[in-house]
C-alpha positions in Angstrom: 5.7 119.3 -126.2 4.8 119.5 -122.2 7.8 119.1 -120.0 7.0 117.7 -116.6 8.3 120.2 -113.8 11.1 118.6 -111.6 11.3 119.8 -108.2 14.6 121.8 -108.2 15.2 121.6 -111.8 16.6 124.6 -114.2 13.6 125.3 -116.0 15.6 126.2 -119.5 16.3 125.2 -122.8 18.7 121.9 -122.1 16.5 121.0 -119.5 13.5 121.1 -121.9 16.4 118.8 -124.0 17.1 116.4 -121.9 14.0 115.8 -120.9 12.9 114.2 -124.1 16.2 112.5 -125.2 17.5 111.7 -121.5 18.6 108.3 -121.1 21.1 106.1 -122.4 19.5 104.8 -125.8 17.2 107.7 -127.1 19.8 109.6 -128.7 21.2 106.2 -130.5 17.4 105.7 -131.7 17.2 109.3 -133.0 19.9 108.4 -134.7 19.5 105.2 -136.0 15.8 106.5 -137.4 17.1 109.8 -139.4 18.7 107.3 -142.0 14.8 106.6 -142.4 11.6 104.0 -141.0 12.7 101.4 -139.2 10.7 98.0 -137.5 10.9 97.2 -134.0 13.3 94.1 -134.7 15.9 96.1 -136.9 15.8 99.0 -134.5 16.7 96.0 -131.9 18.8 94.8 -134.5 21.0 98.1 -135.2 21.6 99.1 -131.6 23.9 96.4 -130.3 23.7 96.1 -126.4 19.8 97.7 -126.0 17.2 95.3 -124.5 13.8 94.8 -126.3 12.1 96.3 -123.0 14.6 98.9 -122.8 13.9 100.0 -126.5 10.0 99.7 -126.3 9.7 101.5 -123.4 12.0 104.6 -124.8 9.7 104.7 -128.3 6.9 104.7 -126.2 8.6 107.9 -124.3 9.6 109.5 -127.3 6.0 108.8 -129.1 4.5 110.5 -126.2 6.9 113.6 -126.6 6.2 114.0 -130.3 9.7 112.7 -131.4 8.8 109.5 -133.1 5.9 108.9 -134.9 4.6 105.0 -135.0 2.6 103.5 -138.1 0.6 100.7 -137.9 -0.4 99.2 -140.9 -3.7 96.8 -141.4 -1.5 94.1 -142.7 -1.3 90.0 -141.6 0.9 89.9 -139.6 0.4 93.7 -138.6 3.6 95.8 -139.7 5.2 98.7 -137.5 7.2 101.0 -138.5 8.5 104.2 -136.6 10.1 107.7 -138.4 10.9 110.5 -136.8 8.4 113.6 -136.8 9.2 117.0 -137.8 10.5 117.3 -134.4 12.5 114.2 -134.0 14.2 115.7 -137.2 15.1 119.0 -135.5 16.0 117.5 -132.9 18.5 115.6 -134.3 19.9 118.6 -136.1 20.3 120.2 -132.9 22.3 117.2 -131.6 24.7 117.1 -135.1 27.3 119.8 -133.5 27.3 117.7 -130.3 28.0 114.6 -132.4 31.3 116.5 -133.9 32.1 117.5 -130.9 32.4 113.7 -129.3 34.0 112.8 -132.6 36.6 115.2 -132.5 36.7 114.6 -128.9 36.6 111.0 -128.2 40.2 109.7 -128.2 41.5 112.7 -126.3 43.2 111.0 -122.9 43.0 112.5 -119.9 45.2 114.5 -118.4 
């Protein structure tokens, strides 16, 4: 995985990480895609609120980081499905402790 160097940018570990799953949806993706493959339309489908430009532009990111892996099959209509890869599956290990963290967290009110 090649991580494009930011001018000014921490060059560690979570900036490696946020690199490939920064932005709003691409966590909810990983997510949605560890339960197993999924088509373009009930991706769209599972992840209320996401646009379709939105969500082909982020598997085309995460594709091109070695996170989600697309299959095309020779099929009439053609079929696509996306999975994660080896990767995309650590990745969303890594992000578990995070995820009981908000869950844990998330009707805490501010003080």
């Amino acid at each position: 995985m090649a991580v494009a160097k930011r001018p000014g940018a921490a060059q560690c570990g979570l900036d490696a990480a946020m690199e490939v799953m920064g932005g709003k949806w691409k966590v909810i993706v990983l997510w949605v895609l560890e339960s197993g493959p999924c088509r373009f339309g009930e991706l769209r489908r599972r992840i209320e609120g996401i646009t379709e430009k939105v969500l082909a532009a982020h598997l085309r990111e995460m594709e091109a980081d070695g996170i989600v892996h697309r299959e095309v099959y020779d099929e009439v209509p053609p079929r696509v499905e996306y999975s994660l890869t080896p990767l995309g599956a650590e990745l969303n290990e890594a992000l578990a402790p995070l995820s009981a963290w908000g869950a844990k967290h998330r009707m805490r009110q501010p003080a």
